[in-house]
C-alpha positions as CSV (number, residue, x, y, z in Angstrom):
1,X,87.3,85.2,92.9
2,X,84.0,84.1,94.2
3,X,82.8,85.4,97.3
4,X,86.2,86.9,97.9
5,X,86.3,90.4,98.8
6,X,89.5,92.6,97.5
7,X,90.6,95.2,99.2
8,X,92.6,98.7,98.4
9,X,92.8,102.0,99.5
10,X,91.0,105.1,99.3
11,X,93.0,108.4,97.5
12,X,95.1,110.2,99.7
13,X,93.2,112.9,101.8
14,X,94.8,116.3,103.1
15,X,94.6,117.3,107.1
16,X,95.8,117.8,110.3
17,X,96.5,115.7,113.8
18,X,95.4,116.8,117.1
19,X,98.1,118.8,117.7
20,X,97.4,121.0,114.2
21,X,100.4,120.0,112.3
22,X,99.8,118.8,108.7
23,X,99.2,115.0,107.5
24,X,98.3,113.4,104.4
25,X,96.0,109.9,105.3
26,X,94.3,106.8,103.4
27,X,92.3,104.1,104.2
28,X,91.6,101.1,103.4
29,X,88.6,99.2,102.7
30,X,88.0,95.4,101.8
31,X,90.0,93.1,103.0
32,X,92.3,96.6,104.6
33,X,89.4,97.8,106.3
34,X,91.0,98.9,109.3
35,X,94.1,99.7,108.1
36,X,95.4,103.1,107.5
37,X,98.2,105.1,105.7
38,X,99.7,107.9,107.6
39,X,102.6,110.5,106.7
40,X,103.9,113.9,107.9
41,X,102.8,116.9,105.7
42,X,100.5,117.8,102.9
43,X,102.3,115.4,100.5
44,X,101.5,114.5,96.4
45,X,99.2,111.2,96.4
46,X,101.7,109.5,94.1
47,X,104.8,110.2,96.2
48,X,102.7,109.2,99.3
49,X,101.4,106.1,98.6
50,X,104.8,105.2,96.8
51,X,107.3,106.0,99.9
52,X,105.7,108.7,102.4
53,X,103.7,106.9,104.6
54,X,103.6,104.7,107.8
55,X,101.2,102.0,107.9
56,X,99.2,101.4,110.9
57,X,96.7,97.7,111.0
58,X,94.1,96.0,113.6
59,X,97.3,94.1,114.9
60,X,95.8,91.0,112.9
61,X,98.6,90.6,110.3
62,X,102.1,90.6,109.2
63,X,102.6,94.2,110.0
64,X,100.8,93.6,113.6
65,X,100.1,97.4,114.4
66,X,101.8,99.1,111.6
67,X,105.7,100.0,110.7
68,X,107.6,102.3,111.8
69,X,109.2,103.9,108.5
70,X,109.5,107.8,110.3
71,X,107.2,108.7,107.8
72,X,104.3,110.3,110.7
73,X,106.7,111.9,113.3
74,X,102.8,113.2,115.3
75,X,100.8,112.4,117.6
76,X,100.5,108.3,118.6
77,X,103.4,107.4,116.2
């Protein structure tokens, strides 16, 4: 890989959006730095990064600014 940076995500963290409703979120970091992983509730990390989440990006990429998957129904989806 030489000089190639990988990417990947970080393990599925537990809070709340600005409006105090509940949210699981991950981030990424490498080559997904910027990106993260969004989905309603306090959800299992497996089931979450499997199938509960909405992916929002920088806009730089083949999901632009995200999809759209009605995974994160809160604020700014």
């Amino acid at each position: 890989m030489s000089g190639q940076h990988q990417g990947g995500w970080d393990d599925p963290v537990h809070g709340t959006d600005a409006q105090g409703n509940d949210v699981t979120a991950s981030f990424g970091y490498g080559n997904r730095e910027g990106h993260t992983l969004l989905g309603d509730g306090h959800q299992d990390p497996r089931d979450f990064m499997q199938r509960g989440h909405d992916h929002y990006g920088p806009g730089d990429g083949p999901h632009d600014n995200g999809t759209q998957r009605g995974n994160y129904t809160g604020y700014g989806s």
